[in-house]
C-alpha positions as CSV (number, residue, x, y, z in Angstrom):
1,X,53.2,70.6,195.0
2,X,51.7,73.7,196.9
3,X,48.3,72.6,196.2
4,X,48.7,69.1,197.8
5,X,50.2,70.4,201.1
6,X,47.9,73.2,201.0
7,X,44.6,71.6,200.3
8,X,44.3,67.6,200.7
9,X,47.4,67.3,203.6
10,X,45.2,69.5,206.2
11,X,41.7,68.3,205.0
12,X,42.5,64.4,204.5
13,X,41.2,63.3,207.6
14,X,37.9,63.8,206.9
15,X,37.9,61.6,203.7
16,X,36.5,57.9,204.5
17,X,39.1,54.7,203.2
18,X,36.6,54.3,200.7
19,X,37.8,57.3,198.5
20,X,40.5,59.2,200.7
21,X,42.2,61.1,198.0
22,X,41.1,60.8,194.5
23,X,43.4,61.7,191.6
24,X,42.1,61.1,187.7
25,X,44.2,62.3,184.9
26,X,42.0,63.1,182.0
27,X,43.1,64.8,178.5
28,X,46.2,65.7,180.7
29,X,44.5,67.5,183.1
30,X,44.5,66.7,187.2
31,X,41.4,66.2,188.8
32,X,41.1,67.5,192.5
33,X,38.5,66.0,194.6
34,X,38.8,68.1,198.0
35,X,36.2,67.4,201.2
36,X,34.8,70.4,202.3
37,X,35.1,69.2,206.2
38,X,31.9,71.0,207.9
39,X,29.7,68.7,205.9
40,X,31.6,66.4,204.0
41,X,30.9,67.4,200.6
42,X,33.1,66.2,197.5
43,X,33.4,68.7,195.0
44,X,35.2,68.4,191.7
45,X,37.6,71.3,191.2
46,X,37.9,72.0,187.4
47,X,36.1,74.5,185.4
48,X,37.4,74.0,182.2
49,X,35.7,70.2,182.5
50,X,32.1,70.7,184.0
51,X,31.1,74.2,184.2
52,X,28.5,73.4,186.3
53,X,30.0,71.3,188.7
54,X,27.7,70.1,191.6
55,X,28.7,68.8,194.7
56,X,28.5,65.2,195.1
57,X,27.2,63.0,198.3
58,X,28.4,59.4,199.5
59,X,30.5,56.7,197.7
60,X,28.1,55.5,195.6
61,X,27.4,58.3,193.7
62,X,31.1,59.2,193.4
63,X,32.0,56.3,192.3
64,X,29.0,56.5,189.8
65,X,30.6,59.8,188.7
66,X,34.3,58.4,188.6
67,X,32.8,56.6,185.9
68,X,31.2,58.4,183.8
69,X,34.4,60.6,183.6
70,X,36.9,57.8,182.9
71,X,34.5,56.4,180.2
């Protein structure tokens, strides 16, 4: 889709292997998590989820995050 090419082709050197491009399907919805390249930043993209989304830093606590959303 337009998104993918638009958003996670250009940008997806800058994930590490650990978590290079995360996709999580929740109550039908996609979950984007885009790095913002200049500092490396994961940010979940979805409003309608967490309104008060915060950026999250290192693997650990995404994967600590990942978590709590599939649970």
């Amino acid at each position: 889709s337009s998104i993918y090419y638009k958003y996670i082709e250009p940008l997806s050197y800058c994930f590490s292997i650990s978590f290079k491009i995360l996709i999580i399907t929740v109550y039908g919805f996609m979950k984007w998590y885009i790095c913002k390249c200049l500092f490396c930043k994961v940010y979940l993209l979805d409003l309608s989820y967490n309104r008060n989304a915060k950026p999250m830093t290192g693997s650990n606590e995404l994967r600590f995050n990942l978590t709590q959303i599939r649970g």
